[in-house]
VEXDREN-2710 file (C-alpha; in Angstrom, 1 decimal):
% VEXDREN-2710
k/r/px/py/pz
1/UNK/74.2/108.0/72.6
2/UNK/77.4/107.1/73.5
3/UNK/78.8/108.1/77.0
4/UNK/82.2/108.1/78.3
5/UNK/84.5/107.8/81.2
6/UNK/88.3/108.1/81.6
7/UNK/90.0/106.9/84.7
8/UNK/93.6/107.7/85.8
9/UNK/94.9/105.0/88.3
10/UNK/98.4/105.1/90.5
11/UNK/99.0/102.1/93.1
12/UNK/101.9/101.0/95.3
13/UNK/103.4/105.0/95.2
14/UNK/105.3/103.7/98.2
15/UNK/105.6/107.3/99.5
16/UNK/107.3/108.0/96.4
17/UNK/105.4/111.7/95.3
18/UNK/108.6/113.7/94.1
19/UNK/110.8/113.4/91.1
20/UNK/113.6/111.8/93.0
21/UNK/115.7/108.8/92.8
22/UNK/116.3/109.1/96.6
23/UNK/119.0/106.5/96.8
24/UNK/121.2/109.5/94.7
25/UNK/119.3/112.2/95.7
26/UNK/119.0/113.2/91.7
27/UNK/116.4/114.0/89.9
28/UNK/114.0/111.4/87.7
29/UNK/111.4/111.8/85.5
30/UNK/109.0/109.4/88.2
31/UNK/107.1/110.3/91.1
32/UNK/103.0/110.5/92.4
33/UNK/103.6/114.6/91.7
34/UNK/104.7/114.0/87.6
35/UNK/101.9/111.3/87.4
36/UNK/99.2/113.8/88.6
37/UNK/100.5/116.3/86.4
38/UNK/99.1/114.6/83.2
39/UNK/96.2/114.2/85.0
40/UNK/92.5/115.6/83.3
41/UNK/89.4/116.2/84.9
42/UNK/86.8/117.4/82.5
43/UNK/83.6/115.8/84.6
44/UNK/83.8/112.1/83.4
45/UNK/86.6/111.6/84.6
46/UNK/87.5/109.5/88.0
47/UNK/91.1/109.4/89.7
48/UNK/91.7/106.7/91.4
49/UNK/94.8/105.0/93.8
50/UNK/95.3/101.8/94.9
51/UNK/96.9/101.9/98.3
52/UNK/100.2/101.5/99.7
53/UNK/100.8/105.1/100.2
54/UNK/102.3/105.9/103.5
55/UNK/105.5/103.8/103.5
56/UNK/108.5/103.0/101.9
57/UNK/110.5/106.2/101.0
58/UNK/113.2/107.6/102.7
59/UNK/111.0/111.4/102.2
60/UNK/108.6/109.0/104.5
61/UNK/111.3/107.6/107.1
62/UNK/112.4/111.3/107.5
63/UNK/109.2/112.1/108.0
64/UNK/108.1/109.6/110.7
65/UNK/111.7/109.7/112.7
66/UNK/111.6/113.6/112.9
67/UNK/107.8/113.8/114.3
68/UNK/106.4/115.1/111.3
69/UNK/102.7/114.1/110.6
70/UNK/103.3/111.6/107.7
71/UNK/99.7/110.5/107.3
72/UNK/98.4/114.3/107.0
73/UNK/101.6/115.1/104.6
74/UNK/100.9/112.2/102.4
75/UNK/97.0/113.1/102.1
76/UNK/97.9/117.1/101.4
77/UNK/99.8/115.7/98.7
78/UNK/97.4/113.1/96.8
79/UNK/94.7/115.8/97.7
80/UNK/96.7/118.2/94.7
81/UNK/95.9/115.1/92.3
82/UNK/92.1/115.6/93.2
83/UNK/91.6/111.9/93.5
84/UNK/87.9/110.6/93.8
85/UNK/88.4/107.3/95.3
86/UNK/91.3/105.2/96.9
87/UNK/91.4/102.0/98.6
88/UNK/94.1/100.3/101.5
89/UNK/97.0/99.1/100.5
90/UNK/99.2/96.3/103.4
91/UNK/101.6/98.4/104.0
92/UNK/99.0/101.4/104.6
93/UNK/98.8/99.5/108.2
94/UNK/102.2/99.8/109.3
95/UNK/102.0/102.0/111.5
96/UNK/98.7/101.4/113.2
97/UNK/95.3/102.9/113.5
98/UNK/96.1/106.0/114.8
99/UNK/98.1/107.0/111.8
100/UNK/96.2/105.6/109.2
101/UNK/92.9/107.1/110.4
102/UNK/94.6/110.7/110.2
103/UNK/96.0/109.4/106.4
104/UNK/92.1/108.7/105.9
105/UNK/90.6/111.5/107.8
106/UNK/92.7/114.1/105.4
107/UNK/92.2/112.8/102.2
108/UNK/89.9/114.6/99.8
109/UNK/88.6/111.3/98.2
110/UNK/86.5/108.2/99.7
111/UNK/88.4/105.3/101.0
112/UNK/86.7/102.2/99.7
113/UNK/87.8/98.8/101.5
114/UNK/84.6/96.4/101.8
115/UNK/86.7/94.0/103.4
116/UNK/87.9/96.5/106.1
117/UNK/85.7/97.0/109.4
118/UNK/87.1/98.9/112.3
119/UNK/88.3/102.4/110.9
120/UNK/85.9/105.6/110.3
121/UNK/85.3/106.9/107.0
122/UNK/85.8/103.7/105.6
123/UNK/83.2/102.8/103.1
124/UNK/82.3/99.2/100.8
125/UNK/80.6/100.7/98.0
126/UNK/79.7/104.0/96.0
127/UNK/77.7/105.3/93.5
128/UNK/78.7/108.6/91.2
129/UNK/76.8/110.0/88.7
130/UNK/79.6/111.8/85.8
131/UNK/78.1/115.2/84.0
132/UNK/77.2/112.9/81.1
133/UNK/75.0/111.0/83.3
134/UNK/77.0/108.0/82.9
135/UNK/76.8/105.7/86.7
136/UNK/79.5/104.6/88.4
137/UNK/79.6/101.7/91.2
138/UNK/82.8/101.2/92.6
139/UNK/84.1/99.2/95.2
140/UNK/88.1/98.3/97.4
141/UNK/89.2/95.5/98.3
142/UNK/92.7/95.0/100.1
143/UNK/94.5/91.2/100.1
144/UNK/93.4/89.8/103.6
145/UNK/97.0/88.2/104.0
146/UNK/97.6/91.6/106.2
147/UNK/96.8/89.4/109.3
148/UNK/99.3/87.3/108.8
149/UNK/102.2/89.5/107.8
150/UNK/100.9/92.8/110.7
151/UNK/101.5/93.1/114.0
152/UNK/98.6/92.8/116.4
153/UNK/99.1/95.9/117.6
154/UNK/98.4/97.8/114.1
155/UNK/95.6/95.9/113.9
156/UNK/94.0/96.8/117.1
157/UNK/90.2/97.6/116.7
158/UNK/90.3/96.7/112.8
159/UNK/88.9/93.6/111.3
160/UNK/90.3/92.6/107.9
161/UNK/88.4/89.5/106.6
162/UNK/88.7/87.5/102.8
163/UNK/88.4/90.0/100.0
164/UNK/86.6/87.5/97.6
165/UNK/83.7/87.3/99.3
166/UNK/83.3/91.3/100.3
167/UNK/83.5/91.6/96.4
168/UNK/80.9/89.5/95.6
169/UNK/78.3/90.9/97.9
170/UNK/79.3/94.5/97.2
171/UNK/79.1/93.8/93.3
172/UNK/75.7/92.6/93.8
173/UNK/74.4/95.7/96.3
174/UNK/76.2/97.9/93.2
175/UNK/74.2/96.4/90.0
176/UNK/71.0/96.4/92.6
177/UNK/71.5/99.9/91.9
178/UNK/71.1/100.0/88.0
179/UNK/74.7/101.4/87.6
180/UNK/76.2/101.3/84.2
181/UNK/79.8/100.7/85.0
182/UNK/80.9/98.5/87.9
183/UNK/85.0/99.1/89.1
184/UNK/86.7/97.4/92.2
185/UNK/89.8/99.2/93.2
186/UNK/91.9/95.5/94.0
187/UNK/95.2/95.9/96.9
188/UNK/96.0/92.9/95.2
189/UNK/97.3/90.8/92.5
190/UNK/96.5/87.6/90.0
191/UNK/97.2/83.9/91.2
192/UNK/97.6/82.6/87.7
193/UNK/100.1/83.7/84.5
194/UNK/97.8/85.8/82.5
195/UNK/99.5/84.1/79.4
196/UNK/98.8/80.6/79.7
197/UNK/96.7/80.6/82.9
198/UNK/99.1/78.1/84.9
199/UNK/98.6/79.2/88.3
200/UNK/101.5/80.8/90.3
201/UNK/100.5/80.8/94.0
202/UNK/97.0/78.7/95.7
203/UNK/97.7/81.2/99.0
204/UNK/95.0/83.2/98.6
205/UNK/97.5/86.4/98.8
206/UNK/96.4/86.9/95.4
207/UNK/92.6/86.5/93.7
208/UNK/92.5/88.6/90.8
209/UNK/91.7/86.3/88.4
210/UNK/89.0/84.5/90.6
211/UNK/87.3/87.6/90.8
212/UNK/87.0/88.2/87.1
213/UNK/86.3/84.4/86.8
214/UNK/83.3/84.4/89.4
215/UNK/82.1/87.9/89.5
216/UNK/82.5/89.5/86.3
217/UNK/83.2/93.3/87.5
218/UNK/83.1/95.6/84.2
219/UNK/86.8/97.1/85.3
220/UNK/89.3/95.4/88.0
221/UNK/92.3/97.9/89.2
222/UNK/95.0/96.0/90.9
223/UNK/98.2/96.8/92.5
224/UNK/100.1/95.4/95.1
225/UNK/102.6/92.9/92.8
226/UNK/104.3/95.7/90.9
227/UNK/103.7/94.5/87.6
228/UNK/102.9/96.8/84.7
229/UNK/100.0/95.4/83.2
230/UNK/98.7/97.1/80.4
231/UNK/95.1/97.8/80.3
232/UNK/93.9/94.6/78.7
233/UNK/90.7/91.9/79.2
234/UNK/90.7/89.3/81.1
235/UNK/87.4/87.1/80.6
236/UNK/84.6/90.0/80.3
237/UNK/86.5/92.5/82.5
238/UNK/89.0/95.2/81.7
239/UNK/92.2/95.0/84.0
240/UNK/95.4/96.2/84.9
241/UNK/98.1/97.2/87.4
242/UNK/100.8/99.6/87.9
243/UNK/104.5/99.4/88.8
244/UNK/105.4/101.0/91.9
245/UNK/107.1/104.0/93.3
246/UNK/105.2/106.4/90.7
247/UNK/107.0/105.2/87.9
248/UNK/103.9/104.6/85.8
249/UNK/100.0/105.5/85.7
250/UNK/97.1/103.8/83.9
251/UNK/95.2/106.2/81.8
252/UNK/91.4/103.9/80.9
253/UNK/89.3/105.3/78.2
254/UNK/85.6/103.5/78.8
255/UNK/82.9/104.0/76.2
256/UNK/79.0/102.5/77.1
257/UNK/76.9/102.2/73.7
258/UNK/73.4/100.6/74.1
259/UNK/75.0/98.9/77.1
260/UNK/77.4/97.8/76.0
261/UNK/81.0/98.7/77.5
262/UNK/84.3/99.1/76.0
263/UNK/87.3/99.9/77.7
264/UNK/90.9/99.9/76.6
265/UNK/94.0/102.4/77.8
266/UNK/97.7/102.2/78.8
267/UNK/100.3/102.4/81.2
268/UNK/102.0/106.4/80.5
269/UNK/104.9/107.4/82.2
270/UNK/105.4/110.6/84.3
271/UNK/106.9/112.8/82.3
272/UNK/109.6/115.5/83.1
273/UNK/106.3/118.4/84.8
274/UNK/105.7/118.8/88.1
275/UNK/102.0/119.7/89.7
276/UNK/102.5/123.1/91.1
277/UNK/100.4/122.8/94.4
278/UNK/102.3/119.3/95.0
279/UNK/105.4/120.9/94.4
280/UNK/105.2/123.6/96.9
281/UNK/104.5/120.9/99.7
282/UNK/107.0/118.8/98.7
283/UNK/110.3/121.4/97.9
284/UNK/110.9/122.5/101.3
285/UNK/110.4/118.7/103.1
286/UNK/112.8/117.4/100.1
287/UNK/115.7/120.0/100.6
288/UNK/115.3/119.4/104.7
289/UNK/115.1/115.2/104.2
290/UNK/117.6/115.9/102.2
291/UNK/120.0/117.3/104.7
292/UNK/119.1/114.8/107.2
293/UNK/119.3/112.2/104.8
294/UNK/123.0/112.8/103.9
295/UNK/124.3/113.2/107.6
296/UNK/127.3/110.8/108.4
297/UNK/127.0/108.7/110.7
298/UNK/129.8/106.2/110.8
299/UNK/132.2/104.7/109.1
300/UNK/132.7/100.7/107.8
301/UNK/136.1/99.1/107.1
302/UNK/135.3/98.3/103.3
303/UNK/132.3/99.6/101.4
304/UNK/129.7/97.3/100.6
305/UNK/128.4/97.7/96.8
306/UNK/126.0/95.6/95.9
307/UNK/126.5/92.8/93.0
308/UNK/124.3/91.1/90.8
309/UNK/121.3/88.9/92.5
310/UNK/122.5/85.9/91.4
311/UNK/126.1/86.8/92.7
312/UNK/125.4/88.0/95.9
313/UNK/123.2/84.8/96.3
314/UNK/125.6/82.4/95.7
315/UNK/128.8/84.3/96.7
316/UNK/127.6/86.0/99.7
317/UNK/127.2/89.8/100.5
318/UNK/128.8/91.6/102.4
319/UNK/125.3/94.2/102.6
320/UNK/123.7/91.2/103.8
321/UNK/126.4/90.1/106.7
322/UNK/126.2/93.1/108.0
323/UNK/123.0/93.6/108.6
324/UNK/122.9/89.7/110.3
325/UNK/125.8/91.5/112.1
326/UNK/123.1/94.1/113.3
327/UNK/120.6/92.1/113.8
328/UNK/122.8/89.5/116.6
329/UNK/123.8/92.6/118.2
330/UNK/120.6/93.9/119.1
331/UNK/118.9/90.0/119.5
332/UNK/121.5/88.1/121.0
333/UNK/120.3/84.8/119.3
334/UNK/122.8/82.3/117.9
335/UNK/122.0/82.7/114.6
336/UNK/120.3/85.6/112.2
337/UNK/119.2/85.5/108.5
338/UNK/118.0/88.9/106.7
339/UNK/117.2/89.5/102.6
340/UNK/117.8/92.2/100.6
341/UNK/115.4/93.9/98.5
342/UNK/115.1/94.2/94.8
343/UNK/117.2/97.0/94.2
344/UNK/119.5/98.0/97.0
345/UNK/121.9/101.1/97.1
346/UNK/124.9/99.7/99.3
347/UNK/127.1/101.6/101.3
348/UNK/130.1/103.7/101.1
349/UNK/133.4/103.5/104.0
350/UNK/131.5/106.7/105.0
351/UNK/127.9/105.5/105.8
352/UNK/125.3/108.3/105.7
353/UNK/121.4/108.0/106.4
354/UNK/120.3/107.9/103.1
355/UNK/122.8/104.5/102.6
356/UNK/120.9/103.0/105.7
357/UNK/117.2/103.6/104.5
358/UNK/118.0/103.1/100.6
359/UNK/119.0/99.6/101.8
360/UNK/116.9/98.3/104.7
361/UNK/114.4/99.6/102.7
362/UNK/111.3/98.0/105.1
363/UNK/109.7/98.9/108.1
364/UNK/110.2/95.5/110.1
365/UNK/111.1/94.5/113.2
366/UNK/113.0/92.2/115.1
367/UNK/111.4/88.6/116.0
368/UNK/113.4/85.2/117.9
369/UNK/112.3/82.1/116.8
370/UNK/113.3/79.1/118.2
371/UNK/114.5/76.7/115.8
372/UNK/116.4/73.0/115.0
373/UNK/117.8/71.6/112.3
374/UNK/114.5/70.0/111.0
375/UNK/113.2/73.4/110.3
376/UNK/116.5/75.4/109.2
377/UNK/116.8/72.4/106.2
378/UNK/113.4/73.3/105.3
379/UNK/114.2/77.0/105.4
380/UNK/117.5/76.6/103.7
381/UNK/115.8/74.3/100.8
382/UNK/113.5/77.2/100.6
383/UNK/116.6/79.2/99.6
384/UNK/118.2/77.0/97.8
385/UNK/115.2/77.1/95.3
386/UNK/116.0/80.6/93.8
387/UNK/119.0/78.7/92.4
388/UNK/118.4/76.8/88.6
389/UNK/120.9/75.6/86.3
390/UNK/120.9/76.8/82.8
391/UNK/121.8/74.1/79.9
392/UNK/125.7/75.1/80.0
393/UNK/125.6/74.6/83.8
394/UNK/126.1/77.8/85.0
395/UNK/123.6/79.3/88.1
396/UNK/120.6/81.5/87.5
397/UNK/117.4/82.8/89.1
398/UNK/114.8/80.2/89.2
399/UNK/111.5/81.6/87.9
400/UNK/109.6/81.0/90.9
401/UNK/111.7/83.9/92.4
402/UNK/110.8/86.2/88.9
403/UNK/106.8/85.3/88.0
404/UNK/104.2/86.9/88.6
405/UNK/106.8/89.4/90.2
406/UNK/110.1/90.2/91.3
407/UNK/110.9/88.5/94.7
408/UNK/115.2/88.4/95.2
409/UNK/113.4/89.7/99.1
410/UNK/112.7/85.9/99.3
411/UNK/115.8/84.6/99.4
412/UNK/117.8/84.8/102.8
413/UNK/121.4/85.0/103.7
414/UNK/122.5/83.5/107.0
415/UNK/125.2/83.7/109.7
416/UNK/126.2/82.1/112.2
417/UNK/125.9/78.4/110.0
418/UNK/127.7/77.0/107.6
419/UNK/125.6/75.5/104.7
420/UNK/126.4/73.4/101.8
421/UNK/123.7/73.3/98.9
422/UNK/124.2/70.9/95.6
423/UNK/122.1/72.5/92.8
424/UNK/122.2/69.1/90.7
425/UNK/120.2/67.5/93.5
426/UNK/116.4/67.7/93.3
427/UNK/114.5/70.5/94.9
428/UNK/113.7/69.8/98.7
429/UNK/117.2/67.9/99.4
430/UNK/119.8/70.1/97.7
431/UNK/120.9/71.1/101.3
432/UNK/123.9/68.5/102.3
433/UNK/125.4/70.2/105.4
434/UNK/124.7/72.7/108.0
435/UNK/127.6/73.1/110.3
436/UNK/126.9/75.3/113.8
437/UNK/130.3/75.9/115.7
438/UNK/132.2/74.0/113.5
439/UNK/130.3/70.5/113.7
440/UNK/127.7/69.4/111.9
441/UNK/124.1/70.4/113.6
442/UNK/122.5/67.5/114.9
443/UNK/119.1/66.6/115.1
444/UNK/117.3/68.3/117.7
445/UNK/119.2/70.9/119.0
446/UNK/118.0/73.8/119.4
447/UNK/119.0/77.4/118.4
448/UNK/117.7/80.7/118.5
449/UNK/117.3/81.9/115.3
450/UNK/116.5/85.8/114.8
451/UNK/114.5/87.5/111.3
452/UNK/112.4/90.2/110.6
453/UNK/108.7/90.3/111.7
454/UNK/107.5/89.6/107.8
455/UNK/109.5/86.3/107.7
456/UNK/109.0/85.2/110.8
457/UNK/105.2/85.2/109.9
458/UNK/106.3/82.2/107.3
459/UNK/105.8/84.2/104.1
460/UNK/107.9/83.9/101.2
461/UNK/107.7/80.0/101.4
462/UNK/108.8/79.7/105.0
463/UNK/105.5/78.2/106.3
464/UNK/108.2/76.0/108.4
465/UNK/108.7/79.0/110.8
466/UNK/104.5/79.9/111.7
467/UNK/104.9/77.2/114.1
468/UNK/108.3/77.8/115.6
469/UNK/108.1/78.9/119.7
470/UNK/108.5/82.5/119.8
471/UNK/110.9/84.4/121.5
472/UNK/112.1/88.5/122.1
473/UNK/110.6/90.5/119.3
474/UNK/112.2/94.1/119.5
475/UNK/109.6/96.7/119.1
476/UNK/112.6/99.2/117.2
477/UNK/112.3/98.8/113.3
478/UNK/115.4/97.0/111.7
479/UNK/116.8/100.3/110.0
480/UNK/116.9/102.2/112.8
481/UNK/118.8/99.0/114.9
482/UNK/121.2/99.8/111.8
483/UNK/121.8/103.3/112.6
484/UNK/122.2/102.8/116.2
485/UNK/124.9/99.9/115.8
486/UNK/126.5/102.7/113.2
487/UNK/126.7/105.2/115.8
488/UNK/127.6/103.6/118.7
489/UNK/130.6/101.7/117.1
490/UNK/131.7/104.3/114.9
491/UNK/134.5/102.3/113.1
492/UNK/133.1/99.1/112.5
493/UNK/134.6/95.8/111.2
494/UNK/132.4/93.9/109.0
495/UNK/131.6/90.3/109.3
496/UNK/133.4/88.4/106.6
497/UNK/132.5/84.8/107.0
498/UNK/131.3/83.2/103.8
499/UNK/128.4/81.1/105.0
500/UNK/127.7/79.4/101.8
501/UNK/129.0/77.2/99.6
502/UNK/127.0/75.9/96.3
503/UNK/127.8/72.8/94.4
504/UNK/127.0/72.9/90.8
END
């Protein structure tokens, strides 16, 4: 007799549970709360999230600047959904162990993270028997690259080791059990193009398709690169991924016959309902964030809309100056570089909390590197890469900067240099000047160079930083440097200086 299961999967929410477009403040069809509305439970059914819950909304930055319990608020929420199981996503461990342990503590559903050691209520594996007698063994897994990008001191008392091999040995504990089905709930995403198999990274950040290579799990749930993978198979194991921010679910439909499994599903969209028990949390914290959100708080010489990618890459930005504006201010280094993110809202004259958060969009901090010009031209070449030249000469994106995923965060804008790139030169010595002071940088002096915390970790492609001396790293996260600066100015005069110039 044929038995069957259907699994609903969300990942990389972000803190985005209501159906908002917060950088207008609108409404959208998108959100955790629309997703779980479409949810189904009739016994055989398992929801399931893949981390990356607690950060990266504004609702969330309100939250956590006005001593709200985030972690609790966030649970109460995905607790409407009824999920079963969830796993750790990075960014869950932003804010330390304190935090996340209440996230964990007040969530309905078992956390699952094999590769995880330190935390209560943490488990590697589980077993679940559906009304149809059908058995589930499921295990989480969460990229172990969280060492390198976290601060020590969210990491105190917690022990995150390689993911690959916490897979393997709780996949074979699972089918010592005579389960039917065997799911691991990834925090991560695939090192090769699922097309032609060419591999994109050899970091390690990313293993999916090692672990359907080596281990062979009957179902592998990722998340963490944003990509909307439809359910589909790679080698003998059903997989997929959601975008972020709520924007999409995965609905699986999984049939066993004679042993024999078949999965197959899709990626659905929200919808326009909203659950009812979500909705009554979230209501009254939206129309207060709101308020908050949309209080002035100074005012800039000349607004600062953002341009295409490619634009503001080449041309400059004047989102970007500002923000290296900020970030000298508060580090006193002699030099700064900062990136945008993917999408980012800009700002008005009139600048308003919402216009901070909606574009300093991460939760970093402040770090001082010491630097010369050996590592800046490594940095800079770094940069230089997201540049390619189509075949009528004009600039575009280079596809390491679009595959697997969307990463405009990884190129940086500088000030306080002046930098000349030739694109028609090779990659690794397209830089032809960097000017400091109005002279050419020589060899071997040195500068203070300040970043966030996630670049000064040499992600991205900046491994030329991890061994730079370190130097003041402020313990206040970048946005709220940026409101600060806003309020203790007042009228402010944006940096102008156009620090590149590109040759093609």
């Amino acid at each position: 007799m044929d038995k069957r299961l259907t699994i609903y999967f969300t990942s990389d929410l972000h803190g985005y549970f209501s159906p908002l477009n917060y950088a207008s403040g609108e409404h959208a069809d998108t959100g955790a709360a629309n997703c779980m509305a479409r949810f189904e439970n009739d016994g055989n059914t398992l929801i399931i999230d893949g981390g990356d819950t607690l950060q990266g909304s504004p609702l969330t930055y309100y939250l956590r600047k006005n001593g709200l319990d985030g972690a609790a608020l966030c649970a109460r929420v995905m607790n409407c959904a009824g999920y079963d199981f969830f796993t750790l996503g990075n960014h869950d461990f932003n804010y330390g162990p304190v935090v996340l342990q209440r996230y964990i503590d007040a969530m309905d559903g078992y956390c699952l993270c094999a590769n995880v050691s330190g935390l209560k209520g943490v488990r590697d594996t589980a077993v679940v028997t559906m009304k149809n007698g059908l058995r589930v063994g499921l295990t989480g897994i969460v990229t172990h690259h969280i060492n390198i990008w976290e601060r020590p001191e969210n990491l105190e008392g917690i022990l995150v080791t390689d993911p690959f091999p916490a897979a393997k040995q709780a996949l074979e504990e699972l089918r010592a059990q005579s389960v039917d089905v065997t799911v691991c709930i990834y925090h991560g995403g695939f090192e090769n193009d699922l097309e032609t198999g060419a591999p994109l990274s050899d970091t390690g950040e990313n293993q999916g398709c090692r672990i359907c290579r080596e281990l062979g799990f009957d179902i592998l749930l990722t998340g963490h690169q944003h990509i909307p993978i439809a359910p589909r198979r790679l080698e003998h194991t059903c997989i997929c991924q959601t975008p972020d921010k709520g924007r999409k679910y995965a609905k699986l439909q999984v049939t066993v016959s004679q042993g024999a499994i078949h999965a197959q599903g899709s990626l659905e969209a929200p919808g326009s309902e909203t659950n009812r028990e979500a909705a009554a949390i979230l209501t009254p914290l939206d129309e207060k964030a709101a308020q908050w959100l949309d209080t002035p708080v100074g005012h800039l010489d000349m607004p600062l809309p953002p341009q295409a990618p490619i634009v503001m890459a080449e041309q400059g930005s004047g989102i970007a100056n500002f923000f290296n504006q900020v970030q000298l201010a508060a580090s006193g280094a002699d030099i700064s570089c900062t990136s945008l993110g993917n999408e980012v809202k800009g700002f008005r004259r009139d600048v308003t909390v919402r216009d901070v958060v909606a574009t300093y969009i991460y939760p970093n901090t402040l770090q001082t590197l010491e630097v010369d010009r050996a590592v800046l031209k490594q940095a800079l070449e770094r940069c230089a890469s997201y540049f390619t030249l189509r075949p009528d000469g004009t600039l575009e994106v280079s596809q390491e900067f679009l595959k697997p995923k969307v990463e405009h965060y990884n190129y940086d804008y500088f000030s306080g240099i002046e930098v000349t790139m030739d694109i028609r030169l090779p990659l690794g010595s397209r830089v032809t000047s960097i000017r400091y002071q109005g002279r050419e940088l020589p060899e071997g002096k040195k500068l203070t160079l300040c970043m966030n915390n996630y670049r000064a970790s040499g992600t991205g492609g900046y491994d030329c930083y991890r061994n730079c001396p370190k130097g003041k790293e402020q313990s206040t996260e970048i946005s709220e440097l940026i409101m600060d600066y806003i309020l203790e100015h007042g009228q402010i005069q944006v940096d102008k200086t156009k620090w590149l110039t590109v040759l093609y």
